[in-house]
ROROTI-740035 format. One line per 10 residues: number of its first residue (from 0); their letters; for each residue x, y, z of N, C-alpha, C. Coordinates in steps of 0.05 Angstrom, whole numbers. Example, Ala and Ser with C-alpha at 12.3 -4.5 7.8 and 13.67 -1.06 7.14 Angstrom:
0> AS> 264:-114:156:246:-90:156:264:-66:156  257:-45:142:273:-21:143:258:1:157;
This chain:
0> XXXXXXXXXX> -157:-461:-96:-128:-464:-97:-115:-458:-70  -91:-471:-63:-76:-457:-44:-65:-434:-38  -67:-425:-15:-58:-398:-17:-34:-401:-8  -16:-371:-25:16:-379:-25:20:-369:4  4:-352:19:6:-350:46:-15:-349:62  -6:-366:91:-28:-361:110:-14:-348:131  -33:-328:140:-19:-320:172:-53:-328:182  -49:-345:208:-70:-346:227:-65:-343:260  -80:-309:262:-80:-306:294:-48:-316:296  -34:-289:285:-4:-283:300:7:-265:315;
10> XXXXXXXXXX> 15:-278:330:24:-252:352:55:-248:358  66:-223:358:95:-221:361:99:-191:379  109:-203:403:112:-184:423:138:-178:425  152:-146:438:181:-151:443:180:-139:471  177:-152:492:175:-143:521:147:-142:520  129:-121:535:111:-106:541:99:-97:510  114:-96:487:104:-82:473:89:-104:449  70:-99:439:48:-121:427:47:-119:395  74:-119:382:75:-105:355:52:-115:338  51:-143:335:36:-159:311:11:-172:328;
20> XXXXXXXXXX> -15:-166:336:-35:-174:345:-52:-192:342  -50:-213:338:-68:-243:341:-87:-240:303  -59:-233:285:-66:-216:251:-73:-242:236  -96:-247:218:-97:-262:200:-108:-256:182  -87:-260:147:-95:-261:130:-82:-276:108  -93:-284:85:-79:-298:65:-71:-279:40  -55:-296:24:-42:-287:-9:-47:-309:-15  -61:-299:-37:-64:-319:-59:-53:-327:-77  -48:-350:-93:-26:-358:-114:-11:-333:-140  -26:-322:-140:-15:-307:-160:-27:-277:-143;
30> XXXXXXXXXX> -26:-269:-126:-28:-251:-120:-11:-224:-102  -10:-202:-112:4:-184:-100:-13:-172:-79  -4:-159:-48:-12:-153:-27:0:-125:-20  1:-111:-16:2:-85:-5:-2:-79:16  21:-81:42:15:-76:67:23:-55:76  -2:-38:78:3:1:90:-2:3:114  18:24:125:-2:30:148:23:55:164  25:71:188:38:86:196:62:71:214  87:96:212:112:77:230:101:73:259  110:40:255:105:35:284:84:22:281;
40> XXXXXXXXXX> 67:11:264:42:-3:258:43:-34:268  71:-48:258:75:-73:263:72:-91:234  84:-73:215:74:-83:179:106:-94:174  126:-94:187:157:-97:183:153:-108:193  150:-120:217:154:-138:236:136:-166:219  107:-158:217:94:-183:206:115:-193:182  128:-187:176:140:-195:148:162:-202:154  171:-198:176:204:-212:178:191:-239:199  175:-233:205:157:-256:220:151:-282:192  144:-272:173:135:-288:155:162:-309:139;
50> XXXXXXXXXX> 184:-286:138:200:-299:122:218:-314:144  216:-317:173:226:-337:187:244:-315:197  257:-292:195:281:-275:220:266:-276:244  246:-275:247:228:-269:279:218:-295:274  207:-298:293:193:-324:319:170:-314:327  140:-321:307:119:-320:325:123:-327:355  105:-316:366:94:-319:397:68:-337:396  52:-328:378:32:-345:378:19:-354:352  7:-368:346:-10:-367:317:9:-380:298  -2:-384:273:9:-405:245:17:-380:221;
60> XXXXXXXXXX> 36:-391:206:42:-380:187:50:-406:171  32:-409:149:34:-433:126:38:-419:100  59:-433:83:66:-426:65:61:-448:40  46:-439:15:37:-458:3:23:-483:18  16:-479:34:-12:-493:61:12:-507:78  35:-506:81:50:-524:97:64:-506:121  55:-521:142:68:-495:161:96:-486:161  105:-470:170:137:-456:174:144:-447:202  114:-447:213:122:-427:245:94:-432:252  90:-455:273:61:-452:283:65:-467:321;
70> XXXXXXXXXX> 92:-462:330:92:-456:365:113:-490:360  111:-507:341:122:-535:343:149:-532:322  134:-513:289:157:-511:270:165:-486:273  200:-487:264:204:-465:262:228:-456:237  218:-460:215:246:-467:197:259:-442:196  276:-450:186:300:-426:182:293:-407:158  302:-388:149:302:-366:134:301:-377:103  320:-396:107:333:-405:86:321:-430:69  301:-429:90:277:-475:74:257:-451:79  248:-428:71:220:-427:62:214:-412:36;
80> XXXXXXXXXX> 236:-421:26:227:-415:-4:215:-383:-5  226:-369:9:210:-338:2:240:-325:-8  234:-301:-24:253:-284:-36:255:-260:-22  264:-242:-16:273:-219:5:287:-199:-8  266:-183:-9:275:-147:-22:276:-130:-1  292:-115:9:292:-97:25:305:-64:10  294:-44:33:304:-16:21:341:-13:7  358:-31:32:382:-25:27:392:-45:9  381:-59:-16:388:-77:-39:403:-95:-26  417:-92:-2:436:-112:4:453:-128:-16;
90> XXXXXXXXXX> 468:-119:-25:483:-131:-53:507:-130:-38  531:-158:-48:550:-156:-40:567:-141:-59  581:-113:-47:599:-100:-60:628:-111:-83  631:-139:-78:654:-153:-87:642:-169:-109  620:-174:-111:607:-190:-125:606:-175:-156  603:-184:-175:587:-171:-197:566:-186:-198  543:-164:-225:518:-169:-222:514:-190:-225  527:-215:-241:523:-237:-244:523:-263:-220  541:-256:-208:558:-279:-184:537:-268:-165  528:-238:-155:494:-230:-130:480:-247:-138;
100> XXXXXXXXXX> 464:-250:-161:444:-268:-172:448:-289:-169  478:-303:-173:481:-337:-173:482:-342:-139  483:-318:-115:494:-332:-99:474:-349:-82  443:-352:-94:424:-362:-77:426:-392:-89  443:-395:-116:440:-423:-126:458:-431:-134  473:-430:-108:488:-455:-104:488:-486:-99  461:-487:-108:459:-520:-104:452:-530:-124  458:-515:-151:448:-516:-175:481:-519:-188  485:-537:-205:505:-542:-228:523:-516:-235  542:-517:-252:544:-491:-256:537:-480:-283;
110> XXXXXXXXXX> 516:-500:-304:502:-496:-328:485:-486:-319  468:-503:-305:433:-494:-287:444:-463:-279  463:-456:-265:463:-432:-250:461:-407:-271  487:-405:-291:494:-401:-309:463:-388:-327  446:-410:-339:426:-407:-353:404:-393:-334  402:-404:-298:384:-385:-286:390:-356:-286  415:-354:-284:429:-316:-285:416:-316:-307  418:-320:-323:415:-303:-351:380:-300:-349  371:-320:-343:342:-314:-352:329:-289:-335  335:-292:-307:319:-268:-290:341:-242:-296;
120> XXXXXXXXXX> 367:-242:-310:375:-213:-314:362:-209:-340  352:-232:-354:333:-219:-379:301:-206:-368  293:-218:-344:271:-218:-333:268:-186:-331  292:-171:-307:295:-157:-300:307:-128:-313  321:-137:-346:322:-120:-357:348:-105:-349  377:-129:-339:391:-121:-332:415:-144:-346  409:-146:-366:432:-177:-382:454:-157:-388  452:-142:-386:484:-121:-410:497:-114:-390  487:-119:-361:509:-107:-331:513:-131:-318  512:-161:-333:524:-176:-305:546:-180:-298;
130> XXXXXXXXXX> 566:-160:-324:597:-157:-313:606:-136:-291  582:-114:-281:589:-100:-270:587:-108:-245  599:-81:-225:601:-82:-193:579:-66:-181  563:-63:-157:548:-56:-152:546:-25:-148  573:-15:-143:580:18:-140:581:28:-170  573:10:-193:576:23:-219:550:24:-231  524:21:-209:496:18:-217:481:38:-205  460:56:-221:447:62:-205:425:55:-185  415:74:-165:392:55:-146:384:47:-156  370:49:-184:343:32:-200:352:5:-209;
140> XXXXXXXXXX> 378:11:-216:386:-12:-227:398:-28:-205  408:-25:-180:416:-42:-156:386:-54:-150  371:-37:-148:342:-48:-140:333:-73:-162  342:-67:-192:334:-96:-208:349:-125:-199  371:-106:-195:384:-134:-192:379:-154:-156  372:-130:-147:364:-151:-118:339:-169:-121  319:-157:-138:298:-169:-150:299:-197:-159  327:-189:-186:332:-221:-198:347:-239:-178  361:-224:-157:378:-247:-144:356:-259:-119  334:-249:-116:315:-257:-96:284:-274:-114;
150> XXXXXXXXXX> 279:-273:-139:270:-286:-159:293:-307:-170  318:-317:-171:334:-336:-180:329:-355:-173  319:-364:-152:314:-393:-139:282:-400:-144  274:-387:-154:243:-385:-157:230:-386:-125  223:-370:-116:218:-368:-86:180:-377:-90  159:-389:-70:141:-388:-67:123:-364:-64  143:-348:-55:133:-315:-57:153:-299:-44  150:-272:-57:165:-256:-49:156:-236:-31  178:-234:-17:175:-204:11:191:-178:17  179:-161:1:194:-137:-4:183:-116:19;
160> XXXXXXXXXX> 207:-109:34:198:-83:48:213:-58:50  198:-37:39:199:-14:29:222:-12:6  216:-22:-14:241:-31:-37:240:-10:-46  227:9:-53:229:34:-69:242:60:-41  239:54:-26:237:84:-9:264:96:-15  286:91:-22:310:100:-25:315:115:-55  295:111:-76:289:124:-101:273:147:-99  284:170:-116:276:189:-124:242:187:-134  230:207:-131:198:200:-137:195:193:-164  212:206:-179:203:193:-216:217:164:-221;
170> XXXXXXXXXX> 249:166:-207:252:129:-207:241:120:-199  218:123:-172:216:102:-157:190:98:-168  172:116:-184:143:111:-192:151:79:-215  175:95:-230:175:77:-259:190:45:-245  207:42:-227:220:14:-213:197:1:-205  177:9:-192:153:-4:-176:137:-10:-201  132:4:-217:113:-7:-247:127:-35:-259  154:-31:-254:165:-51:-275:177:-73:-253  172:-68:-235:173:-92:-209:150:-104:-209  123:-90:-209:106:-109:-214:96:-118:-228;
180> XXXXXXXXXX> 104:-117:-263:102:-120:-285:116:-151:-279  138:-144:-268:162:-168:-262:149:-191:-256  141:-188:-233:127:-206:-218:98:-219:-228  80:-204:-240:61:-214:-246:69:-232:-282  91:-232:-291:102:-246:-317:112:-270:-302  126:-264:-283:134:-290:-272:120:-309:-246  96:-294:-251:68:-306:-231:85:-318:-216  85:-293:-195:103:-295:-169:86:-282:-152  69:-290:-129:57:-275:-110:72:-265:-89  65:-242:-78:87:-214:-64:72:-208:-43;
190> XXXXXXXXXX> 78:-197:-24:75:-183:-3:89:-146:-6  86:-133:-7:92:-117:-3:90:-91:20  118:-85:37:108:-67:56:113:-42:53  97:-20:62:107:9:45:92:26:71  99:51:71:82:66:87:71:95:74  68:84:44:63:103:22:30:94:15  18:112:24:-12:104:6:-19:95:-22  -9:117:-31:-6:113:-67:11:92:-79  28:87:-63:49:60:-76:29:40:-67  17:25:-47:5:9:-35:-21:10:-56;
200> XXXXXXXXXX> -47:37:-59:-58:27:-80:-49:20:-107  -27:31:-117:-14:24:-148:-10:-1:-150  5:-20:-128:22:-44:-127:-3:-61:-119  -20:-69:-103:-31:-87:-99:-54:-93:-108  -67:-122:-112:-85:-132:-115:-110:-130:-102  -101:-128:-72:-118:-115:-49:-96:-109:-43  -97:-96:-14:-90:-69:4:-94:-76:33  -79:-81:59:-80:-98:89:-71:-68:90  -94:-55:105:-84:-24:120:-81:-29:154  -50:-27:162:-58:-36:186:-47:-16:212;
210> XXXXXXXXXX> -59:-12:230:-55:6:255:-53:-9:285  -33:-5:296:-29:-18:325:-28:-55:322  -18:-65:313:-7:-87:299:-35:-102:290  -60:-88:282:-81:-106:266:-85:-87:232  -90:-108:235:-103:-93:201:-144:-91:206  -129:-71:194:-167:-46:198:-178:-54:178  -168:-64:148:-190:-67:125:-166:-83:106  -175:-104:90:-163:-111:78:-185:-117:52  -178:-106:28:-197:-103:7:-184:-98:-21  -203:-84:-33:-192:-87:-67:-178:-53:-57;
220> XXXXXXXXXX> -159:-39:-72:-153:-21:-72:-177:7:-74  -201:-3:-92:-213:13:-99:-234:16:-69  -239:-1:-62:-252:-8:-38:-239:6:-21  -211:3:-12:-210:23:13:-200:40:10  -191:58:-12:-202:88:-22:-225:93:-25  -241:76:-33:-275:97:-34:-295:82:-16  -282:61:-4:-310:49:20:-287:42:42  -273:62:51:-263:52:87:-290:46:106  -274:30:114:-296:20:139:-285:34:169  -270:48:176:-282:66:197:-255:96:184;
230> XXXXXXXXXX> -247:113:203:-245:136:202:-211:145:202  -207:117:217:-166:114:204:-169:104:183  -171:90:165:-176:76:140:-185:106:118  -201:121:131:-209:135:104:-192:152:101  -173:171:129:-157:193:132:-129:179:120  -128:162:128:-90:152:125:-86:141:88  -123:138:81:-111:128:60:-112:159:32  -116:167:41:-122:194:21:-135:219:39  -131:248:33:-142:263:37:-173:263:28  -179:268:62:-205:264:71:-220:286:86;
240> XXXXXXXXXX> -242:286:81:-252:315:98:-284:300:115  -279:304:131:-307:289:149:-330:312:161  -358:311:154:-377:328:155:-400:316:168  -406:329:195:-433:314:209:-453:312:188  -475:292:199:-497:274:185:-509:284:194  -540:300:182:-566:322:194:-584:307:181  -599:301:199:-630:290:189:-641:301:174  -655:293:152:-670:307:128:-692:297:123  -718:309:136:-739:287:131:-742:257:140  -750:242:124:-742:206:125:-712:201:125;
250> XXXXXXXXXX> -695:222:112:-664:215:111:-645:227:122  -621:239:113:-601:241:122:-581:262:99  -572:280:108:-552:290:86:-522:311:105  -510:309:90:-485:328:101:-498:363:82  -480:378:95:-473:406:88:-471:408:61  -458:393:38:-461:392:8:-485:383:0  -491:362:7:-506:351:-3:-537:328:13  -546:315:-3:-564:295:13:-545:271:7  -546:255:30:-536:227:27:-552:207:15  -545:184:-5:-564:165:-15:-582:149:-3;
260> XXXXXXXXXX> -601:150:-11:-638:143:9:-629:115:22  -612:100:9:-607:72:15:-596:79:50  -586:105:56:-573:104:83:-596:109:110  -619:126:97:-637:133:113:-640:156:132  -649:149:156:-643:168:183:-629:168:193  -597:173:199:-577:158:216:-583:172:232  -563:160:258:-561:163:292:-543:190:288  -556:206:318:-533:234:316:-510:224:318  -487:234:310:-463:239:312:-451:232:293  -457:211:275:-450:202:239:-437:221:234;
270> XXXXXXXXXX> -412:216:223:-401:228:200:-391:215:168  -397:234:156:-391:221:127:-355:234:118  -356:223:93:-332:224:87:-328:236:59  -311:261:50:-308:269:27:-287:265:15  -282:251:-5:-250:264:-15:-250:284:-29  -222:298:-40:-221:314:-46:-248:315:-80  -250:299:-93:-253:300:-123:-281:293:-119  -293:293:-102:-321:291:-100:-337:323:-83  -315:346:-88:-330:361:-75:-323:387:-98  -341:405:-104:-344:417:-135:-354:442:-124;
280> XXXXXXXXXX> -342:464:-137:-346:496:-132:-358:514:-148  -373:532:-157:-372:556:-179:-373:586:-161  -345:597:-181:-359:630:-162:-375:645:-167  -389:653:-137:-415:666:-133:-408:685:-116  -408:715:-129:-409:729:-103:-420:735:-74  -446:723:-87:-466:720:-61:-466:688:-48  -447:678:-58:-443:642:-44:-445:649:-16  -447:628:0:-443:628:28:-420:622:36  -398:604:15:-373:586:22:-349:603:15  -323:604:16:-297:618:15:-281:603:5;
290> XXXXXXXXXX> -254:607:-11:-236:594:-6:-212:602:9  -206:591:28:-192:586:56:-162:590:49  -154:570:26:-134:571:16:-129:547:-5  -96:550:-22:-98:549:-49:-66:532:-48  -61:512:-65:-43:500:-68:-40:485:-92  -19:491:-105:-16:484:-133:-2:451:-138  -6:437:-143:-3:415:-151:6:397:-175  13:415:-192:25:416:-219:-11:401:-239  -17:387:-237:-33:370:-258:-64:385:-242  -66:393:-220:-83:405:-208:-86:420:-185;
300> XXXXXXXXXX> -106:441:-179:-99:452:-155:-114:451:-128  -113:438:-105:-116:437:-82:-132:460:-74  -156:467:-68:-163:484:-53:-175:477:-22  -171:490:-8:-192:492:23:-206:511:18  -235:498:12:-257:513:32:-270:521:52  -277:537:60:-289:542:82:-319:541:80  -336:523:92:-363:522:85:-381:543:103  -401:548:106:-429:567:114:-418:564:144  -420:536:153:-414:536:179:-388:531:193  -367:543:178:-339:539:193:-326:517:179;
310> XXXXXXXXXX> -338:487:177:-318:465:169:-302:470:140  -283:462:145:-267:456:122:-269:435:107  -271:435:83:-267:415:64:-242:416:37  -234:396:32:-217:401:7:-221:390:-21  -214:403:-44:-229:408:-64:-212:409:-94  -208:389:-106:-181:383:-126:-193:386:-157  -180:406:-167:-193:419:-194:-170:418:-211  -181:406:-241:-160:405:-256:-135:440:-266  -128:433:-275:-106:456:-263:-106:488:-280  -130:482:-307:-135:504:-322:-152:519:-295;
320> XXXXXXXXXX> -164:510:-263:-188:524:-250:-173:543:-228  -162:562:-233:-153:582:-217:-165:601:-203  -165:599:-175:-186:618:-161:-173:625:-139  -173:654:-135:-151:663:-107:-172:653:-75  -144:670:-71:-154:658:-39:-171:685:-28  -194:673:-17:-216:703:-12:-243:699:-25  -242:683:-46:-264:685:-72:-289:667:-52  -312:675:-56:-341:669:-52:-347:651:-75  -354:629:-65:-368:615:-81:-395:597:-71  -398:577:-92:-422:554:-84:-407:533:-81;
330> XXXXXXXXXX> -414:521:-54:-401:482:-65:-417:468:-59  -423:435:-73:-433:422:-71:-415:393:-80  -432:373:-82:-418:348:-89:-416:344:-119  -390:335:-130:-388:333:-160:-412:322:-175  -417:326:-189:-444:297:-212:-431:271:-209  -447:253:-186:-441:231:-197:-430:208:-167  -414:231:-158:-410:228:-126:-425:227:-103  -412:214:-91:-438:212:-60:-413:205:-33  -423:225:-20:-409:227:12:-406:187:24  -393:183:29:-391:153:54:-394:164:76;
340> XXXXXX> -415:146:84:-424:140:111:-397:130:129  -386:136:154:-363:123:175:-381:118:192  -378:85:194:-393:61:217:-391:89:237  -419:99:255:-417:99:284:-400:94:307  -394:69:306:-373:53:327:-348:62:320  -334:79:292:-308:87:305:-309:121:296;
């Protein structure tokens, strides 16, 4: 099938500075995307690049396989059929909720229009406010309605960047569930830009983690939480604790544990990768290990250890496991877990 987006080898410079780097990847027809990465990455820019406000420099951007911006086309904001969510809802203050929603379809009758309002404020779970004004809604509910007024035209896909960041953490967990609930009923493929780890794995299909305007790994969510391919990818995407690789015989193991035979002898300097829930404690007075320190987390608690030889590791225990700071213990790797290997080369 076609993909509802292509970026191929794009580049968007502003002076001297190289935001979006020669980046290619696709969305697929019914697919949601999750683009993470730190401020200043070049994950805003690719996306206002996509929906036509910026002007590649170099490279193609095809939408539903037809180009929009490839150095010859360059359509306007407004002929590429994409929908546009941003942090500040952008709603017109004069408008009520009904007339924001109609104002992308105006080229529609005023029955067609009429019947399209109604259906995406049923979509969105906002039909009992399209008499209101936008100062009489809350964020969650300004956020539905930019949704339906950017889904009203039926867009080829939608481009939301950082739509939640202005919500409180318990609105903004439950708006993002029922935004993409939204979208996947109305098999609508999305882009999404965030600089939240956890929103980025919750929301997408795969996951474009990107640093200095490339993307480092683009994969299933579960993939670049538990298999980054180098050492920004494993830190940025979750708390991570990295432990040199010691030859063991024919193989190889870290300070917890042995690494799996499949890895072998690695080269000095290897490091592997722990997260927190793969590294497991009991107190022993006579342990070799400490805990360093202690942080409560409501559903569980955070510890630092201090291992035999100085490194730190961190260590997430459901929240009945209370242990002060000072206590001797044993650690090793949970049942079941196994350290990642980080490629050599980064």
């Amino acid at each position: 099938m076609t993909a509802a987006l292509t970026v191929d080898g794009v580049t968007k410079r502003f002076g001297s500075v190289t935001a979006v780097d020669d980046l290619s990847l696709e969305v697929g027809p019914d697919e949601r995307l999750g683009l993470v990465g730190p401020s200043g990455c070049g994950k805003s820019t690719l996306l206002r690049v996509v929906a036509g406000l910026l002007t590649a420099d170099a490279g193609r951007i095809l939408l539903g396989g037809l180009p929009v911006d490839d150095g010859e086309t360059h359509l306007p904001p407004e002929r590429r059929a994409t929908g546009l969510v941003f942090q500040e809802h952008a709603l017109f203050p004069h408008l009520t909720v009904a007339r924001n929603v109609a104002f992308g379809l105006r080229r529609l009758g005023r029955h067609e229009t009429s019947s399209r309002v109604g259906e995406v404020l049923d979509l969105v779970g906002m039909s009992g406010h399209r008499d209101r004004y936008p100062h009489e809604l809350s964020g969650g509910e300004r956020q539905r309605v930019a949704l339906a007024r950017a889904l009203a035209p039926r867009p080829r896909l939608m481009l939301l960047d950082e739509p939640f960041a202005s919500l409180d953490p318990n609105l903004r967990a439950q708006i993002r569930d029922d935004v993409v609930a939204i979208l996947r009923q109305a098999a609508t493929p999305a882009v999404f830009v965030t600089h939240d780890q956890d929103e980025a794995l919750g929301i997408g299909d795969r996951v474009a983690v990107m640093q200095a305007g490339r993307i480092e790994q683009l994969a299933t969510p579960w993939d670049v939480y538990h298999q980054p391919v180098n050492r920004f990818v494993a830190g940025f995407m979750g708390e991570a604790s990295f432990l040199p690789v010691q030859r063991d015989g024919e193989g190889s193991r870290i300070e917890l544990g042995p690494l799996p035979a499949r890895e072998g002898a690695l080269p000095a300097g290897t490091v592997a990768m722990v997260r927190p829930d793969d590294v497991d404690f009991v107190l022993d007075p006579s342990g070799d290990s400490e805990i360093a320190a202690v942080e409560f987390r409501g559903s569980v608690w955070s510890y630092t250890v201090r291992l035999a030889s100085g490194a730190l590791v961190r260590s997430s225990r459901e929240h009945l496991v209370r242990v002060d700071v000072g206590a001797r213990v044993r650690v090793g790797l949970a049942p079941g877990h196994q350290p990642v290997v980080i490629p050599h080369d980064h």
